[in-house]
Residue, then its C-alpha position, 0 to 999 in steps of 0.5 A: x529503500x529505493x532498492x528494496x522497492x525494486x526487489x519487492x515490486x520485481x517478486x510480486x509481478x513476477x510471481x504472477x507472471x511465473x504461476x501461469x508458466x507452471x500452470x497454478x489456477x487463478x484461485x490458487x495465484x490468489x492465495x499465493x498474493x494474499x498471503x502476503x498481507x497475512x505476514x504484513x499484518x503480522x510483521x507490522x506487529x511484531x516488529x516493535x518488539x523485535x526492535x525493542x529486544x535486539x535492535x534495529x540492525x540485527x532486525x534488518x539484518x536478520x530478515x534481509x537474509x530471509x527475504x533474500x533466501x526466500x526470492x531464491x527458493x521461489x523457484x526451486x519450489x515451484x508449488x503453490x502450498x510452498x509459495x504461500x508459505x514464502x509469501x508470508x514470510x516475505x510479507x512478515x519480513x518487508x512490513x518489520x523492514x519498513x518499520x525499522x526502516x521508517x522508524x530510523x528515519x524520522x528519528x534522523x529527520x528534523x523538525x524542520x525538515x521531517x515532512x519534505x524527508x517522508x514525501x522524498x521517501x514515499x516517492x522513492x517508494x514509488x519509483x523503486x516499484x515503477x522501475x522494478x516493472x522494467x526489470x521484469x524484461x530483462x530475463x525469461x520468468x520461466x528461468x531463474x535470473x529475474x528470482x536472482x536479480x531481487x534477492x540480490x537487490x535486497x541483499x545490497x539495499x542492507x549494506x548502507x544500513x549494516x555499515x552506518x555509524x549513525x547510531x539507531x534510536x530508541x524505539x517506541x510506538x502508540x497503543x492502537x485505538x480500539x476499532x470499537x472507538x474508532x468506528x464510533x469516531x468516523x464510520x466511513x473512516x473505518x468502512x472505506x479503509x476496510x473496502x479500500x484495503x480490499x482494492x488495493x491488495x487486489x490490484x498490487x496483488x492480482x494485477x500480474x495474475x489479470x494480464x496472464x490470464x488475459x493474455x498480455x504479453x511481458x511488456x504489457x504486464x510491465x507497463x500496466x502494473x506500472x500504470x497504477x503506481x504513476x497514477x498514484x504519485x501523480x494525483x496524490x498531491x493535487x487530491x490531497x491538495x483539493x481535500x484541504x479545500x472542501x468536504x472530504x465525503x464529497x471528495x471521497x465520493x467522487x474520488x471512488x466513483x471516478x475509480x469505479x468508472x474506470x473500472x467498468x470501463x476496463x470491463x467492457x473495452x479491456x481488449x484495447x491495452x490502450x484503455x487497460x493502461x488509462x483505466x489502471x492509471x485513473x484506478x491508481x491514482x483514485x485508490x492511492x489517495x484514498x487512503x490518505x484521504x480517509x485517515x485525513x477525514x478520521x482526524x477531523x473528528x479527533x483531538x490531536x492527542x488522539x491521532x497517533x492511535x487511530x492511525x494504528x487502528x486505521x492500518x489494521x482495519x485496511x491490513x484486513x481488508x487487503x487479507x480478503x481482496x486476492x482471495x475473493x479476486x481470484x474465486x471471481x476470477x476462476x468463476x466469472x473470467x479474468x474481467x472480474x479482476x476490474x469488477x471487483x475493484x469497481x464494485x468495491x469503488x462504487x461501495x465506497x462512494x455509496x457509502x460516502x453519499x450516505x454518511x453525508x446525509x447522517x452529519x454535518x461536515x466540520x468546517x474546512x478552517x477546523x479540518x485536519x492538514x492532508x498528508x500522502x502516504x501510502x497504502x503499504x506504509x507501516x503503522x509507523x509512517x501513519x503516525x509519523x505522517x499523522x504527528x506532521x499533520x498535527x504540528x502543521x494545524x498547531x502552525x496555522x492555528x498560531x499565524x491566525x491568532x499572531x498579529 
C-alpha cells in the first residue's frame, strides 16, 4: 500500500504540474482532476462484483497493468480529452485496489488486533502520499521519468500480493442505506459529508493546479501538497479524541470554521509560502477528521445493526460531492484567479459550520456516555474500510458498555 500511495500521489501532483507545461487552462486541469472521482465512485461499486466473479488476485492483477499502462501513456497523450479518459480509468482502478486490498486485510486481522492493523494502514497511506511529494523533485515534469517512476512503483507494490500463499477470503459487502433514510437519521451527517467531498477532492485535486498557477516553484508545490496530508495525520487522532468528549456539531463547528479561517487567511497573504504552508496545514488537518467526525456523528443516531449501511451511503454522498469540487475550483479559477482555489474551500468550510451552528438548534445532542467511539479514516478510504472502521466502532461501544455494567 505504501507504494501504491507513492504512485497515486506522484500522477496527481504531477499531472497538475505538467497541464501547466503543455499549456491546459485551468478549467481544462479541472476536468482532468475531477474525472478521477467519476471512476473512484465507479470503481467502489464495481469492485465487489469483480471480486466476487474472479477473485481478489486477478482484480489486482488486472487493474495494476492498467494504472501502470495508463501512468505511461500520460505523456505520450498529452491532451486533456486523453487525460480525462485516463483519470477515470485510474480512479475506477485504484478505488477497486482499495477495496480488494482493504477487504484482504481485515479478513487477515484479528479481533484482537483489527483496530491497531487499519490505524497502521491509514498511516502507511498517508506517509506514502507525503513522501510521493519529494519524489516529484527527483526528475523534470516536462520529461518522462517521473510518469516512469509510478508506473513503476505500482507495478512492484502487486508483486507481494501476486506472490502471497495466504489464501484470499470470501468477499461480502453491506447494501447501502438508502440517502432518503439516511438524510431523515442525520441531516448535517449527509450535508457536511456532501460540502466536505466537495473540499477534499479540491484540495488533492486542484492543489498542484493552484501552485502552477501561482507561481510556485517545484519545491514549493511538493512542500505545500505535502502540508495537507501532515496536517491530517497530525490532528486526526487528538480531533478524534476530543469528539469522544463533548458534542460532535460543536466540534464540527469549530473544526470547519478553524478551516475556513485559514482559508481566508490563504486569500489575503497567499504570496508569503510561509502562511500558504501553515494554512494548507491547518486546512488539512481540519478537513481530514472532518470526515470521520461526521460518519462518528451519524452513528450516534443509528442502532448498530444499522451502521455498516450508512457508511456506504455516507461514502456515496461524499463520492458525489468530490465529483463537483475540481470542477467548480477550476471555473472559479478561470474566472476569479488562482485565490479562488482557497475561496472555495473556505466558503464550503464556513458552510459547514453554519450549518452545524443551525442543526444545534433543531435537537438536542445525545448524551456523550450514549455516542458512538471515533474512528480515523480517511476521505479516499473505500466503502469497505468505512464499514470495517464502522464494525470497530460498534465492538468498542459493546466493551464499554460491558466494563459499566461488570461489577
Amino acid at each position: 500500500m505504501m507504494l501504491l500511495m507513492l504512485g497515486n500521489g506522484l500522477q496527481g501532483t504531477l499531472l497538475g504540474v505538467r497541464g501547466e507545461i503543455e499549456g491546459f487552462s485551468t478549467f481544462e486541469m479541472s476536468l482532468v482532476m475531477s474525472a478521477y472521482f467519476v471512476g473512484f465512485l465507479g470503481g467502489s461499486h464495481a469492485a465487489p462484483e469483480m471480486i466476487r466473479r474472479v477473485g481478489h488476485v486477478r482484480v489486482f492483477a488486472a487493474l495494476g497493468s492498467l494504472i501502470s499502462a495508463v501512468l505511461i501513456l500520460y505523456p505520450a497523450l498529452a491532451n486533456a480529452e486523453a487525460w480525462m479518459v485516463g483519470r477515470v480509468i485510474i480512479g475506477f482502478c485504484f478505488s477497486a485496489v482499495y477495496v480488494t486490498a482493504e477487504s484482504w486485510l481485515n479478513n487477515s486481522a484479528t479481533n484482537e488486533n483489527r483496530g491497531q492493523t487499519l490505524s497502521l494502514y491509514m498511516i502507511v497511506q498517508m506517509i506514502g502520499i507525503v513522501a510521493a511529494q519529494g519524489v516529484l523533485l527527483l526528475g523534470d515534469p516536462s520529461g518522462y521519468i517521473l510518469f516512469i517512476i509510478p508506473s513503476v512503483l505500482v507495478s512492484v507494490a502487486f508483486a507481494p500480493i501476486l506472490l502471497s500463499i495466504t489464501p484470499t477470503p470470501a468477499f461480502d459487502t453491506t447494501k447501502p442505506m438508502s440517502l432518503k433514510k439516511l438524510y431523515e437519521v442525520s441531516p448535517l451527517g449527509v450535508v457536511g459529508m456532501f460540502l466536505l467531498g466537495g473540499v477534499f477532492s479540491a484540495q488533492f485535486g486542484m492543489a498542484a493546479v493552484y501552485g502552477g498557477k501561482a507561481g510556485l516553484s517545484i519545491a514549493q508545490i511538493s512542500l505545500f501538497v505535502s502540508a495537507f496530508y501532515v496536517g491530517a495525520l497530525i490532528m486526526q487522532y487528538p480531533l478524534g479524541y476530543i469528539s469522544d468528549r463533548m458534542d460532535r456539531r460543536f466540534l464540527i463547528l469549530l473544526t470547519a470554521a478553524l478551516g475556513g479561517v485559514a482559508s481566508i487567511v490563504a486569500v489575503i497573504w497567499g504570496e508569503d509560502i510561509i502562511i500558504l504552508l501553515a494554512a494548507a496545514f491547518v486546512i488539512g488537518g481540519t478537513s481530514n477528521p472532518l470526515y470521520s467526525l461526521f460518519l462518528a456523528y451519524t452513528n450516534d443516531f443509528l442502532e448498530h445493526e444499522d451502521m455498516a449501511a450508512a457508511s456506504g451511503g455516507m461514502v456515496f454522498v461524499s463520492g458525489l460531492g468530490a465529483i463537483s469540487g475540481p470542477i467548480v475550483t477550476g471555473w472559479l479559477m478561470t474566472t476569479v484567479g488562482p485565490g479562488a482555489f482557497f475561496g472555495l474551500i473556505g466558503a464550503l468550510m464556513m458552510a459547514i459550520a453554519v450549518y452545524a451552528a443551525f442543526r444545534m438548534t433543531q435537537r438536542a445532542s445525545p448524551s456523550v456516555d450514549d455516542t458512538a467511539g471515533f474512528q480515523a479514516i480517511m476521505p479516499s478510504s473505500s466503502p469497505v474500510f468505512v464499514e470495517v472502521a464502522q464494525e470497530i466502532a460498534i465492538e468498542n461501544a459493546i466493551e464499554e458498555q460491558m466494563e459499566e455494567i461488570s461489577p
